[in-house]
VEXNU-45869 format. One record per residue: residue in one letter; x negated, y negated, z negated of N, C-alpha, C in turn; residue number from 0. Coordinates in steps of 0.1 Angstrom, whole numbers, plus 5000, padded with zeros to 4 digits. Atoms other than C-alpha are relative to their C-alpha. Example, Ala and Ser with C-alpha at 12.3 -4.5 7.8 and 13.67 -1.06 7.14 Angstrom:
('A' (4991 5012 5000) (4877 5045 4922) (4991 4988 5000) 0)
('S' (5009 5011 5000) (4863 5011 4929) (5008 4989 4992) 1)
***
This chain:
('X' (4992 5009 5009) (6844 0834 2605) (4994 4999 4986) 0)
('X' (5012 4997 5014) (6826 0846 2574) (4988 4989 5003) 1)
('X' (5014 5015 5000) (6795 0826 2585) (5006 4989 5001) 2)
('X' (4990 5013 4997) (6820 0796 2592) (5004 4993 4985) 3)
('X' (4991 5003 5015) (6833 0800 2553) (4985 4994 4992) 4)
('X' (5011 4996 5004) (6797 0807 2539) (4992 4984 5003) 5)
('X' (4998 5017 4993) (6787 0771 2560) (5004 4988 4997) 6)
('X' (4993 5010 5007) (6809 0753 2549) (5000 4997 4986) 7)
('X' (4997 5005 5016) (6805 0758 2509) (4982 4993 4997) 8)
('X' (5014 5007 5008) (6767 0752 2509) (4998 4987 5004) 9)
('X' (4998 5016 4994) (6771 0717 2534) (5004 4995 4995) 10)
('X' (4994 5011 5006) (6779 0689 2518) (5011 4993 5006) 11)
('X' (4987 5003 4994) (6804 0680 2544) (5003 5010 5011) 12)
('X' (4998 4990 4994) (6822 0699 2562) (4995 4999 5016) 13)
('X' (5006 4998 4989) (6809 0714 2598) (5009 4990 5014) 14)
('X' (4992 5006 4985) (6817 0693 2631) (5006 5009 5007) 15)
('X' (4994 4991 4991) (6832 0705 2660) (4992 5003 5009) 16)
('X' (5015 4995 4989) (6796 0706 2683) (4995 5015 4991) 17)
('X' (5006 4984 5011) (6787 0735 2649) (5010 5012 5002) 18)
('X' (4989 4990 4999) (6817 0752 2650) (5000 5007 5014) 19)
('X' (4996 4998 4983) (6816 0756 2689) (4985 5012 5000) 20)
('X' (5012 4992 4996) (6779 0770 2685) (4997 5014 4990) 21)
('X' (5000 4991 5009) (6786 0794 2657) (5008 5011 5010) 22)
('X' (4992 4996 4995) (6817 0804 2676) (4991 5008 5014) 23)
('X' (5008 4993 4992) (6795 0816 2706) (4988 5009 5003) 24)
('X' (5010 4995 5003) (6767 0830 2688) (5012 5014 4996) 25)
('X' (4994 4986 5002) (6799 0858 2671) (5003 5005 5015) 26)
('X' (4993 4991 4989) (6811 0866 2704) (4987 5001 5012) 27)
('X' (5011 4999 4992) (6777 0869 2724) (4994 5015 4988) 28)
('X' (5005 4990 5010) (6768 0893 2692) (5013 5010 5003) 29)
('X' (4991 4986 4997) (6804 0913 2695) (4997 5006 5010) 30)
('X' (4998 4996 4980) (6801 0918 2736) (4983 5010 4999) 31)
('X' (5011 4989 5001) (6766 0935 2729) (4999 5014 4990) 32)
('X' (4995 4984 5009) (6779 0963 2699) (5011 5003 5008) 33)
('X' (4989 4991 4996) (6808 0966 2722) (4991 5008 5017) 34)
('X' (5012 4997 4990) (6781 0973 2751) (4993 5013 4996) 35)
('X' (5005 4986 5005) (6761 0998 2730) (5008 5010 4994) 36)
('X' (4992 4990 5012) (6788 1017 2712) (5007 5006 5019) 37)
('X' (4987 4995 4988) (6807 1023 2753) (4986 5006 5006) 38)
('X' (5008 4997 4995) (6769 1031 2766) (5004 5022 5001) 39)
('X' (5000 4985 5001) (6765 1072 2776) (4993 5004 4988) 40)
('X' (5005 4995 5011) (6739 1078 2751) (5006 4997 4986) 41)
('X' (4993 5003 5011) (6759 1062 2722) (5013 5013 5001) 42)
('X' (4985 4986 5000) (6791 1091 2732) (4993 5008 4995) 43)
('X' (5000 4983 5001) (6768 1120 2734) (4993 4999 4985) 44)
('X' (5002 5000 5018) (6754 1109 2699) (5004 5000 4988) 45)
('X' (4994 5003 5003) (6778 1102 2688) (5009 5013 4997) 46)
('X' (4993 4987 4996) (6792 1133 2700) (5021 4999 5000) 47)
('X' (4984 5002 4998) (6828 1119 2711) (5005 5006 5007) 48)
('X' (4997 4989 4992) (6845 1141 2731) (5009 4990 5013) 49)
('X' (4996 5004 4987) (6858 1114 2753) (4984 4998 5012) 50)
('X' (5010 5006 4997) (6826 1102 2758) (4989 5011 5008) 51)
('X' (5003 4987 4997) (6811 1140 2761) (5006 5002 5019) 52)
('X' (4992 4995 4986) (6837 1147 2794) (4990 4992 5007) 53)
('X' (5005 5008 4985) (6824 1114 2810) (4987 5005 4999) 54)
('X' (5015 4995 4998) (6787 1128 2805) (5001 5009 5010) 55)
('X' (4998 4986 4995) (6796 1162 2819) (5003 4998 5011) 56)
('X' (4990 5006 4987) (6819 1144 2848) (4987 4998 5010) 57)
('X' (5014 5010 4995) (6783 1123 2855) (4989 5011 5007) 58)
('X' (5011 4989 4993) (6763 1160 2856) (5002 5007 5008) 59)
('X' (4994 4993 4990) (6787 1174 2876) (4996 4997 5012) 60)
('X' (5002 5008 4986) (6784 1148 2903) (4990 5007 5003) 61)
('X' (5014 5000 4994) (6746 1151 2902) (4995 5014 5005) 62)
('X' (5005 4985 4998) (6747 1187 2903) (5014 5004 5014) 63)
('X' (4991 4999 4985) (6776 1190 2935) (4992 4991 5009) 64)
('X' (5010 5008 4989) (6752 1167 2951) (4990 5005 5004) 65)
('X' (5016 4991 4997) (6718 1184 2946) (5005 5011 5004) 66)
('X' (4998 4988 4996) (6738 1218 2954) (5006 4995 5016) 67)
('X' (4993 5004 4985) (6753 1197 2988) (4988 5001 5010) 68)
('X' (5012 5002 4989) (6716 1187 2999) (4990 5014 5002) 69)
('X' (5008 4985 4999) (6703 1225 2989) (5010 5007 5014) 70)
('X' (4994 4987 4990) (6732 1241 3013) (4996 4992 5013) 71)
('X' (5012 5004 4991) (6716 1215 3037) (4994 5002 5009) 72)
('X' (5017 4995 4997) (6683 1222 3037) (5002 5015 5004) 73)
('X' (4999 4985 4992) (6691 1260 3039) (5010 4998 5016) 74)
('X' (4995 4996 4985) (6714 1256 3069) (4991 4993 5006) 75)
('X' (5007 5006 4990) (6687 1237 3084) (4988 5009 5004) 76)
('X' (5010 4992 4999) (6662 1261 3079) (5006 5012 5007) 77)
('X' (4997 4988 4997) (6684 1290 3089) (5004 4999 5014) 78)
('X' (4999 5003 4983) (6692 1269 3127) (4986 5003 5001) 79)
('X' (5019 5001 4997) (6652 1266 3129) (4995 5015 4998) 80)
('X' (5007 4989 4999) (6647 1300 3123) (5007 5012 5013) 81)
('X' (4991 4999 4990) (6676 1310 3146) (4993 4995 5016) 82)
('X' (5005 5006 4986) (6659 1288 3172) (4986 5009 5002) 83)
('X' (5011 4993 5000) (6625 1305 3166) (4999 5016 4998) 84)
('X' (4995 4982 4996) (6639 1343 3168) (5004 5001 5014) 85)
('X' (4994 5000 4987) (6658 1330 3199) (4986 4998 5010) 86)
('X' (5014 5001 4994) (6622 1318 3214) (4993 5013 4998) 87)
('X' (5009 4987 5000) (6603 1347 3204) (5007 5011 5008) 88)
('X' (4994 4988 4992) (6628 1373 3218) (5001 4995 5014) 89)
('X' (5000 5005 4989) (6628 1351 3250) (4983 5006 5004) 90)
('X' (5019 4999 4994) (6589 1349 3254) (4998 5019 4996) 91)
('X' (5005 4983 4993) (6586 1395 3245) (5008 5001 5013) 92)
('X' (4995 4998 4990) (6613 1397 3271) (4995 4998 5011) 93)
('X' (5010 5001 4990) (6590 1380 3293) (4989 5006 5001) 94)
('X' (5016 4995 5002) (6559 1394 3281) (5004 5015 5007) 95)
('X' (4995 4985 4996) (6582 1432 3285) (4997 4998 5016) 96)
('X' (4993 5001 4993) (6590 1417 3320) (4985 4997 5007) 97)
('X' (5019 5001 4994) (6551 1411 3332) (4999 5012 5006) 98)
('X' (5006 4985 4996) (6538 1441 3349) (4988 5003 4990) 99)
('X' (5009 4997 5011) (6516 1459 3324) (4998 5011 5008) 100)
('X' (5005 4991 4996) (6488 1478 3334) (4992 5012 4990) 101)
('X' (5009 4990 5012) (6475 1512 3315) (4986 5002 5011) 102)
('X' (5013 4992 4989) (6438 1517 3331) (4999 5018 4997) 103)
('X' (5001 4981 4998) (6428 1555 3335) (4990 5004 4990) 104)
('X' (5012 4992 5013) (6410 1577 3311) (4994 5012 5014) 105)
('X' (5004 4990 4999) (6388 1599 3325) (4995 4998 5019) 106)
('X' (5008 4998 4987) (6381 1611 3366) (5017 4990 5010) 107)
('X' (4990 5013 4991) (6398 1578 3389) (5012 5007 5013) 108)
('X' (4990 4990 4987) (6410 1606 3415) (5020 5002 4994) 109)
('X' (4991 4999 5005) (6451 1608 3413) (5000 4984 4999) 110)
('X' (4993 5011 5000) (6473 1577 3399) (4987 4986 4996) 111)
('X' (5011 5012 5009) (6442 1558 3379) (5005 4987 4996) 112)
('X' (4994 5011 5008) (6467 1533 3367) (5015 5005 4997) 113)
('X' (4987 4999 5005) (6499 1533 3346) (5010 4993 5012) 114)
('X' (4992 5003 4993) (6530 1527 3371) (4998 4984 5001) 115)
('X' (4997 5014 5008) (6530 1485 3373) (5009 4998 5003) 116)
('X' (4986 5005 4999) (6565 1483 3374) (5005 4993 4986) 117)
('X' (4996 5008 5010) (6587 1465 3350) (5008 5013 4987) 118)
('X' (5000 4989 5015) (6589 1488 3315) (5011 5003 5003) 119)
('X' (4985 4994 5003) (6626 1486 3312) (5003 5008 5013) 120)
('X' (4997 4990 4988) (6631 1493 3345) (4994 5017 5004) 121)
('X' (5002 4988 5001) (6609 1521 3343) (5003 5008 4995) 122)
('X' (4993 4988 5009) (6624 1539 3314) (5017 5004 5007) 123)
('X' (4989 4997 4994) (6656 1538 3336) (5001 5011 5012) 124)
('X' (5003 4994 4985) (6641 1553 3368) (4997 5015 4997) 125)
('X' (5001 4987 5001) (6644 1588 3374) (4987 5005 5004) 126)
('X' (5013 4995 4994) (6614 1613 3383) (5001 5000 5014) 127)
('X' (5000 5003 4987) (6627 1613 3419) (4998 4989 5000) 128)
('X' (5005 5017 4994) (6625 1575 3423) (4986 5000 4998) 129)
('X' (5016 5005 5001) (6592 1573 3411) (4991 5005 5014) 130)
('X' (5007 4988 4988) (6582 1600 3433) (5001 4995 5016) 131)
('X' (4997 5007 4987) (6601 1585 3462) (4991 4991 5001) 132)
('X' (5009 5014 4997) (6581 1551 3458) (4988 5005 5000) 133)
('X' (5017 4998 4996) (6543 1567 3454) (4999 5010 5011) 134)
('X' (5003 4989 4996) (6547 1599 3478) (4997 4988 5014) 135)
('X' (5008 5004 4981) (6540 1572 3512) (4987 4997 5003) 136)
('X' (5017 5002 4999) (6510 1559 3495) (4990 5011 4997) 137)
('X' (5013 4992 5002) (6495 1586 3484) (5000 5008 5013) 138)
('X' (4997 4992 4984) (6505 1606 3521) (4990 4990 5009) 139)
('X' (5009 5010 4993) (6483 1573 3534) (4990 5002 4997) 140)
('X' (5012 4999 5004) (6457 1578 3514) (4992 5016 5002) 141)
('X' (5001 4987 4995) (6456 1618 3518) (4994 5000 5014) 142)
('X' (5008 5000 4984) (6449 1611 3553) (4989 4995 5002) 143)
('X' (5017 5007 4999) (6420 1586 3548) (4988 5012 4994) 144)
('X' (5012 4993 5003) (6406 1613 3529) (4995 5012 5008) 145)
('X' (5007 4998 4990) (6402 1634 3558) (4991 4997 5007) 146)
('X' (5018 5007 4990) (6377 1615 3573) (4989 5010 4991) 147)
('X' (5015 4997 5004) (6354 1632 3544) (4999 5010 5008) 148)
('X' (5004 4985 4994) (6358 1666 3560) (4994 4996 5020) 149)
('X' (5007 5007 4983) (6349 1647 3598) (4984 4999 4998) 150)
('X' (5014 5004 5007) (6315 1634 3577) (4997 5014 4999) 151)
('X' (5013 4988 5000) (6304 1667 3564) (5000 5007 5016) 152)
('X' (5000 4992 4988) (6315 1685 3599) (4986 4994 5006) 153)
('X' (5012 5005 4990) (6290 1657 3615) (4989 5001 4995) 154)
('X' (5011 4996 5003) (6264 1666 3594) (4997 5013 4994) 155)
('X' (5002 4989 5007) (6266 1699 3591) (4988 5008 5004) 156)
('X' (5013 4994 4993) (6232 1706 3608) (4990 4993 4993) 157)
('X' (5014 5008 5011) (6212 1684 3579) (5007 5012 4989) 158)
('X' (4999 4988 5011) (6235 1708 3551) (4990 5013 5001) 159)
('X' (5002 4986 4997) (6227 1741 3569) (4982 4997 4995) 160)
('X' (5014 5004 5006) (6188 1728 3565) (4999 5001 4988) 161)
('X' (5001 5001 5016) (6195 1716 3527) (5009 5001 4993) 162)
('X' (4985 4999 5008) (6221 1732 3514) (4998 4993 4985) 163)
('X' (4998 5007 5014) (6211 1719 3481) (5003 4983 4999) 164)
('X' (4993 5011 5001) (6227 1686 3492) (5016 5002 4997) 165)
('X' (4986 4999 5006) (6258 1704 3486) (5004 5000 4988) 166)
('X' (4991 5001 5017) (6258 1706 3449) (5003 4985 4995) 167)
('X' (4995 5014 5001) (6257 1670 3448) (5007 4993 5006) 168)
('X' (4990 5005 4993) (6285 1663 3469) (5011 4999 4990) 169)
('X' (4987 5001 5004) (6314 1668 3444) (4996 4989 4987) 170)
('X' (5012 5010 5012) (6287 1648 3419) (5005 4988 5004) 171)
('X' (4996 5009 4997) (6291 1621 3440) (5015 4990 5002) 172)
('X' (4984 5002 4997) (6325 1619 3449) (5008 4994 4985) 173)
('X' (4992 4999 5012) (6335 1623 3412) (4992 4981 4991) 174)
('X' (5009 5012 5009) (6307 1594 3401) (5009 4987 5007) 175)
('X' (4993 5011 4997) (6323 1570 3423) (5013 4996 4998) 176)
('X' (4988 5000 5007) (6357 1575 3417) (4997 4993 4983) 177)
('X' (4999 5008 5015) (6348 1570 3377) (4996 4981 5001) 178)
('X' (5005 5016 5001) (6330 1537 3382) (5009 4992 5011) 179)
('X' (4989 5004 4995) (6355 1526 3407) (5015 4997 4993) 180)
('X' (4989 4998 5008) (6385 1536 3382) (4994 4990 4987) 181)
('X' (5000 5011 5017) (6367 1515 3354) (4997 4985 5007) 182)
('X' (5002 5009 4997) (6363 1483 3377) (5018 4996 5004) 183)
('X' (4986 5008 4991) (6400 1485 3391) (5011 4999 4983) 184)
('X' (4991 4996 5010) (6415 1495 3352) (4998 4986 4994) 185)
('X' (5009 5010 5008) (6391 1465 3337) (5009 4986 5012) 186)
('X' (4995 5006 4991) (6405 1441 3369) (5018 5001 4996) 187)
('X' (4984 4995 5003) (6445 1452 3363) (4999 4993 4986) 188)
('X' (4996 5004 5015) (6444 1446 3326) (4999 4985 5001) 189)
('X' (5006 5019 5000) (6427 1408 3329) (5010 4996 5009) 190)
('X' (4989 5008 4991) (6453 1401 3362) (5013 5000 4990) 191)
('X' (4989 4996 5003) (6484 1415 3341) (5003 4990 4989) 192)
('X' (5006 5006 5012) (6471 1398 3306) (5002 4985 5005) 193)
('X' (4998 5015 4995) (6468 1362 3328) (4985 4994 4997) 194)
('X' (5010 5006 5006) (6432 1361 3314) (4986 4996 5019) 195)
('X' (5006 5003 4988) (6419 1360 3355) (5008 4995 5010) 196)
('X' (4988 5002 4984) (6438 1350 3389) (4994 4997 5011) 197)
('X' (5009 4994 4986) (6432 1352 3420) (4989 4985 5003) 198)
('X' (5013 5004 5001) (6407 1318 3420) (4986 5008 4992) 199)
('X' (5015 4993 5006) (6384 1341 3401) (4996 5014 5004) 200)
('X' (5002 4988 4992) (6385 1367 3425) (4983 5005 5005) 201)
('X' (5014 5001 4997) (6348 1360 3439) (4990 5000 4989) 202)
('X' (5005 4996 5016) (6336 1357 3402) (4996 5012 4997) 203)
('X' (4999 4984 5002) (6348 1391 3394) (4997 5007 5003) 204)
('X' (5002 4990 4991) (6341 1409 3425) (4981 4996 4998) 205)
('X' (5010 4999 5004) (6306 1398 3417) (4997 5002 4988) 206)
('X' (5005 4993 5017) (6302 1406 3382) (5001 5016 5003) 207)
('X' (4993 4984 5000) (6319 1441 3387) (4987 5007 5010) 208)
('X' (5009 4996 4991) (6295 1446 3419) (4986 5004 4990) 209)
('X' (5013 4999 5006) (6262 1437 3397) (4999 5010 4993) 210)
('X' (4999 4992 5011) (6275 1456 3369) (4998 5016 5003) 211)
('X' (5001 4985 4993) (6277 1486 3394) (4987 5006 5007) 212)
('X' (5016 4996 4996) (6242 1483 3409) (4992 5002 4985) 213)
('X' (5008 4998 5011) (6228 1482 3372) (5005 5016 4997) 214)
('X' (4995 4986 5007) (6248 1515 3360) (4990 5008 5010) 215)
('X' (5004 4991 4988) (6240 1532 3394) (4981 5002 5004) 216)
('X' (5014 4997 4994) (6200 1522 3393) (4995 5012 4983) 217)
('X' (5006 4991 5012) (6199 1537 3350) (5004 5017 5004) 218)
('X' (4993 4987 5000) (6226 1569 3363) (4985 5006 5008) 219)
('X' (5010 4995 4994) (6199 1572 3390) (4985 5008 4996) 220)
('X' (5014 4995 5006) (6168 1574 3373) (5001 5007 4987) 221)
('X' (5000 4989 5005) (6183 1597 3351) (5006 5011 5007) 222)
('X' (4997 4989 4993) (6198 1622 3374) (4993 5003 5005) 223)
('X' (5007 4997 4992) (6172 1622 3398) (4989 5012 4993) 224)
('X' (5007 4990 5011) (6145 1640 3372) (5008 5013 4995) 225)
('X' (4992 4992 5004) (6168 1657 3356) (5004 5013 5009) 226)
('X' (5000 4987 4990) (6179 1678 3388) (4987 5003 5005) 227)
('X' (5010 4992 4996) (6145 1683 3395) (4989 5008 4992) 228)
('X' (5009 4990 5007) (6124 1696 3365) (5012 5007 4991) 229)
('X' (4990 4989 5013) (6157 1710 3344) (5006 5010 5011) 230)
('X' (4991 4995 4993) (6179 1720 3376) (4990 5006 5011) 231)
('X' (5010 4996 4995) (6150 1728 3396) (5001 5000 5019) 232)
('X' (4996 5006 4985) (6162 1711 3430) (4989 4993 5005) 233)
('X' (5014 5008 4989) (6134 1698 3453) (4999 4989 5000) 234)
('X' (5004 5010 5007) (6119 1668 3447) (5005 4991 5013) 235)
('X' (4996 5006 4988) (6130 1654 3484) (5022 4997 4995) 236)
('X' (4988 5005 4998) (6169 1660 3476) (5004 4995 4984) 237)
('X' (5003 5013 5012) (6161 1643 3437) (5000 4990 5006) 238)
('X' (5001 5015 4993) (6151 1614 3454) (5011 4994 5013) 239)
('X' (4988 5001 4995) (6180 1616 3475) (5014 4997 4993) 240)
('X' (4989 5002 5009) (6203 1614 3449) (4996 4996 4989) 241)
('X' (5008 5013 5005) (6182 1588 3427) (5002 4987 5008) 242)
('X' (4994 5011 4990) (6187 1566 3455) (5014 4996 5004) 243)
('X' (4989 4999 4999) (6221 1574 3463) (5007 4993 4990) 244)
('X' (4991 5003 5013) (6234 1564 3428) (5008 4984 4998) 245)
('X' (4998 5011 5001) (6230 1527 3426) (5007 4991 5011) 246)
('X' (4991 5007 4982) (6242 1522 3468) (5017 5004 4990) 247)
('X' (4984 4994 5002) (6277 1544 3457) (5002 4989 4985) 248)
('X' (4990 5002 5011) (6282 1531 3422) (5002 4977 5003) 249)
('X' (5001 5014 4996) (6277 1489 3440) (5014 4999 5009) 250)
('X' (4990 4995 4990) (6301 1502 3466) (5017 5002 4989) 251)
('X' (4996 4994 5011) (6320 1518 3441) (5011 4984 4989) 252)
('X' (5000 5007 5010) (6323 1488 3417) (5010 4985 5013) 253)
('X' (4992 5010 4990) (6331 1463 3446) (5013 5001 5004) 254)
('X' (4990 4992 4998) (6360 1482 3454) (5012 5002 4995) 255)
('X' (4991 5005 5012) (6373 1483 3427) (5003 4991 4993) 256)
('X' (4994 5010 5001) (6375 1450 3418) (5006 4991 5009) 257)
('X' (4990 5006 4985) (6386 1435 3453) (5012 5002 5003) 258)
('X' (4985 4998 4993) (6415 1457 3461) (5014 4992 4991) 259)
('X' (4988 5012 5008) (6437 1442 3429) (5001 4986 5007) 260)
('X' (4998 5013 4995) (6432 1410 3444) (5006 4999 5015) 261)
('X' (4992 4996 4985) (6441 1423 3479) (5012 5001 4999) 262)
('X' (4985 4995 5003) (6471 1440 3466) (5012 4983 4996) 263)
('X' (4990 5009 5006) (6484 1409 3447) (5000 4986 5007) 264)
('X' (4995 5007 4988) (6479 1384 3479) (5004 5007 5007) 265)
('X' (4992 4993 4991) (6497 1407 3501) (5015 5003 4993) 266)
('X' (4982 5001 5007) (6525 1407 3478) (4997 5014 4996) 267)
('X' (4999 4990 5001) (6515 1444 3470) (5003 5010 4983) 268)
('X' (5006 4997 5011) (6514 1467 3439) (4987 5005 5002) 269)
('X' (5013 4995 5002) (6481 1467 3425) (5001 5014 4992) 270)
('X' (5007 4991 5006) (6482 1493 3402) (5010 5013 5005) 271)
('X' (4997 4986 4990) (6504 1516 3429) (4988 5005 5011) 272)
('X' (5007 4998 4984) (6480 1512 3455) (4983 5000 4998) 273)
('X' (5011 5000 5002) (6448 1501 3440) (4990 5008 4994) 274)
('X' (5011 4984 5004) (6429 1531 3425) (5003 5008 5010) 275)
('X' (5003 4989 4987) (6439 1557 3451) (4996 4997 5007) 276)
('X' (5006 5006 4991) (6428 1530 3476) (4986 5002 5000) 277)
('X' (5016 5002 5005) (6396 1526 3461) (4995 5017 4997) 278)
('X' (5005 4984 5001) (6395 1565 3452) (4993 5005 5011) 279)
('X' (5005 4997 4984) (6395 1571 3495) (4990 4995 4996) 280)
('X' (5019 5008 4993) (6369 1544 3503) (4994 5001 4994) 281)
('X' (5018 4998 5006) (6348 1550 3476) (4993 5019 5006) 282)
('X' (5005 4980 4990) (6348 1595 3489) (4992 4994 5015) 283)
('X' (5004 5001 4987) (6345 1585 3525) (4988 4992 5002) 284)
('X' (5011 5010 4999) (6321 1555 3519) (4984 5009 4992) 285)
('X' (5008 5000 5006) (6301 1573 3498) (4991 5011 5004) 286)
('X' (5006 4986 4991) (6298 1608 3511) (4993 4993 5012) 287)
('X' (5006 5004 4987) (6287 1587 3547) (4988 4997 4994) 288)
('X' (5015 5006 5005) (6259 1568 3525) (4992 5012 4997) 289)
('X' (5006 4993 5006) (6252 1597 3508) (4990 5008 5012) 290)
('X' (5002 4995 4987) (6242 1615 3543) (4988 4996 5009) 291)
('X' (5011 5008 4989) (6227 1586 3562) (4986 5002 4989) 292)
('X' (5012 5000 5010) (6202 1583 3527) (4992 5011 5002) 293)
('X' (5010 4987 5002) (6194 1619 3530) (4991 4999 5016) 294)
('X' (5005 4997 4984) (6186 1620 3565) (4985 4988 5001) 295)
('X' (5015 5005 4999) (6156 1589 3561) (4993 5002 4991) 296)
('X' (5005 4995 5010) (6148 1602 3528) (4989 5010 5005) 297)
('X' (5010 4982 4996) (6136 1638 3544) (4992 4995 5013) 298)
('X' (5011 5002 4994) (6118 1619 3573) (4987 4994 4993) 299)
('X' (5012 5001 5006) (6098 1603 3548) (4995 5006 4991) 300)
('X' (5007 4985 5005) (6094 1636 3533) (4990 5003 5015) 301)
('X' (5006 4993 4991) (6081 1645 3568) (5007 5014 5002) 302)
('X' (4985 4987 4999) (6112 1673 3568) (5005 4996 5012) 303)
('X' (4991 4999 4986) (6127 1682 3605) (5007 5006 4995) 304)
('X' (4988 4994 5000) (6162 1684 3607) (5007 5005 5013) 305)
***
């Protein structure tokens, strides 16, 4: 209205009503924008009004019950997903527990040559009689195959009486094939139990293990053979008898031990109940017979009557 008065004294006549209309909408397009800035947030908190203040605070509140809604969230979502991923993991040891696990043998293959393959838990439950009960038929089966060795020496006890010094290398033998038998069936068990072989790779194995057994058995050879004869001072006929011997037993030996796991575990059996004592017999009785037949065309190609 001021600009209206102001207008009117410097015009020479007074303002129409098209002037007046356009003044009139120029003040109230100018109030409506100070009443716009002065109600804005930033004008309160500058202002520092304390109505104006709350509605700020009211505004941070929101934003902060919101960000703290989508944080409790995100943590309960992470804390199902890890829930899901404890419940999976304790599923899959349970199974892993629930595998048969095999311990291979340390040392001479004679006796158990593998850890029980029964189921863990179940084994920490099982008393010493049950165990006992479940191995005492196989090993009473296997005890009897090992009679045959004492049948073998009886039938060649007319090449001993000749060369007794074939007898110190009888328990040599027995013991050598056993070990390399016990590291083909421990090596076989772990890779079946593990899932890293199965029975398609049975013919694989049984030939690797074999080869691996003719190589040990031709180096054992050509070092024992010497050895018993210029250190041990054994005759150069039953050296060469047990130089020869080494590589047949530890082939035998090696075969043997990786076959029977695979036997055992198509027949539905326990491997690592059955399979080293198994392999312990037939490698004695197989080996002592080779050992035997070798001496006997060995000493003809000595030109030795037996």
């Amino acid at each position: 209205m001021l600009l209206w008065t102001q207008t009117s004294r410097h015009c020479k006549k007074p303002p129409s009503a098209l002037s007046f209309l356009i003044y009139t909408l120029l003040f109230t397009t100018a109030f409506n924008n100070s009443v716009l800035a002065i109600n804005s947030p930033a004008t309160f908190v500058s202002k520092k009004s304390p109505v104006n203040i709350m509605a700020a605070k009211t505004n941070n509140n929101t934003n902060d019950s919101s960000a703290l809604r989508e944080l409790k969230d995100t943590i309960k979502s992470q804390a199902a997903e890890i829930d899901r991923l404890k419940n999976e993991l304790t599923k899959n040891g349970i199974v892993a527990v629930k595998k048969k696990v095999v311990v291979p043998s340390g040392g001479h293959a004679h006796g158990a040559g593998a850890a029980d393959n029964e189921d863990i838990l179940d084994y920490k439950e099982k008393s010493s009689f049950a165990i006992a009960y479940e191995r005492v038929p196989w090993l009473a089966v296997f005890l009897f195959s090992l009679s045959f060795t004492a049948l073998i020496m009886n039938g060649f006890e007319h090449t001993l009486s000749k060369q007794i010094e074939l007898a110190y290398f009888v328990p040599l033998m027995a013991g050598h094939g056993g070990n390399t038998g016990g590291q083909a069936v421990g090596t076989v068990l772990s890779a079946l139990s593990a899932g890293i072989i199965t029975r398609q790779d049975a013919w694989k194995v049984i030939g690797k293990e074999a080869t691996s057994g003719l190589i040990m058995g031709v180096i054992l050879g050509a070092m024992v053979g010497p050895i018993s004869h210029y250190v041990m001072g054994i005759s150069k006929h039953v050296a060469t008898v047990v130089s020869v011997t080494f590589p047949l037993l530890s082939t035998i030996a090696s075969f043997l031990g990786s076959s029977l796991p695979f036997v055992c575990v198509i027949l539905g059996l326990d491997p690592a109940v059955i399979a080293a004592p198994a392999m312990t017999s037939f490698v004695d009785v197989t080996g002592l017979l080779c050992y035997f037949l070798i001496a006997n065309q060995v000493f003809k190609a000595f030109g030795l009557e037996l």
